[in-house]
C-alpha positions as CSV (number, residue, x, y, z in Angstrom):
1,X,0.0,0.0,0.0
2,X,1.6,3.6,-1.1
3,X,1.9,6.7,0.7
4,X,-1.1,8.4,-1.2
5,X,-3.6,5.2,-0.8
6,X,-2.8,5.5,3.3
7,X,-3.4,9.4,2.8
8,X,-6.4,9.1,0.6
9,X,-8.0,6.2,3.2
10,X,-7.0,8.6,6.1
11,X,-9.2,11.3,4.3
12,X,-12.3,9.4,3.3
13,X,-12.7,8.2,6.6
14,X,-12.0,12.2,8.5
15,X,-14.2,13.2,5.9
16,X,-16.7,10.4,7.0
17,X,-16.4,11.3,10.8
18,X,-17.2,15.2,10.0
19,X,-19.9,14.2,8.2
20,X,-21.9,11.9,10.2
21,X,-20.3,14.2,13.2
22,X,-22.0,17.8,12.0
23,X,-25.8,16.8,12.6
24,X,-25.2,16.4,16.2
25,X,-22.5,19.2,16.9
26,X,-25.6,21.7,14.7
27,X,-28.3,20.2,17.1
28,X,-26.3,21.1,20.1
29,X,-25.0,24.6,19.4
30,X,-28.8,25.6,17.9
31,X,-29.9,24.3,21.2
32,X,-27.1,26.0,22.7
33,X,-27.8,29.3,20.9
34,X,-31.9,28.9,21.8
35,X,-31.5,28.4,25.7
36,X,-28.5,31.3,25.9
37,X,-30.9,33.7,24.1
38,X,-33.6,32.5,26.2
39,X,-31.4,33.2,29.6
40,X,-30.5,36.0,28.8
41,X,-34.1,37.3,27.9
42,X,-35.5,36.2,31.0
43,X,-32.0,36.2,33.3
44,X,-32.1,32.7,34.4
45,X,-29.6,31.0,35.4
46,X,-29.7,27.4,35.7
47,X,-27.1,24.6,34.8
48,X,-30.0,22.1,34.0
49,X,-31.6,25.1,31.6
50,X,-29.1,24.7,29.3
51,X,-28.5,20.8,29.6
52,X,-31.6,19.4,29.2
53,X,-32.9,20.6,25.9
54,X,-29.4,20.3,24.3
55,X,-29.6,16.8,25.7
56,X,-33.3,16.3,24.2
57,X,-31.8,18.0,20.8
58,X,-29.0,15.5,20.1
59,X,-31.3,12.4,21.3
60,X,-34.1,13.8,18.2
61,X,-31.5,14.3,16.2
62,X,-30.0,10.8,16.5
63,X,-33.4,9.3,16.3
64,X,-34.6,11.0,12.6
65,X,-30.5,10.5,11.2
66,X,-29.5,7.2,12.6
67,X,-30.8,5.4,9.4
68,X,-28.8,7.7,7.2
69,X,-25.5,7.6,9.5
70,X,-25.8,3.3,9.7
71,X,-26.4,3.8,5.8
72,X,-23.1,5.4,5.5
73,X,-21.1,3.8,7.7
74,X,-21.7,0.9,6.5
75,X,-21.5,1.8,3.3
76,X,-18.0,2.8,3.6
77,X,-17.1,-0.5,6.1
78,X,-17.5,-2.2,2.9
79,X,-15.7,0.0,0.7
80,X,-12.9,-0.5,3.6
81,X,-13.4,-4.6,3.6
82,X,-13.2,-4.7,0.0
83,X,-10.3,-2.2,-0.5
84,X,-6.7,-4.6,-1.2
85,X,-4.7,-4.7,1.8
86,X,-0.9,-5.6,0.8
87,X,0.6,-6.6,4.4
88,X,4.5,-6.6,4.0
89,X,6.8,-8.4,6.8
């Protein structure tokens, strides 16, 4: 296996964790962005304010894009499995 095929795998699959990554990371910081508006409209402060809805956020997220994320992850476990692996001792 050359340099390049070891770079271009690394990619594919940093590219692959920043995409099934971002759904989650946008659910929390719109969450995020929501209660600290909130707060600060109504100065509140409360640690569980700002957990609990970014924890409900990610869990809704998770349940409408699991199918797609499991569609693409597996998706590229086989490109991975199928991919030639040249092992040199």
């Amino acid at each position: 296996m050359s340099t390049g095929e070891i770079v271009g795998a690394a990619r594919e699959m940093m590219t692959l964790v920043l995409l099934l990554s971002t759904p989650f990371l946008f659910a929390a910081v719109a969450a995020s962005l929501a209660i600290g508006i909130f707060q600060a409209a109504t100065r509140m402060n409360d640690l569980t304010l700002s957990f609990v809805p970014r924890f409900f956020a990610v869990l809704l997220v998770l349940f409408l894009v699991a199918s797609w994320a499991g569609a693409r992850l597996t998706a590229y476990i086989e490109r991975a499995a199928m991919s030639p692996i040249v092992l040199h001792e």
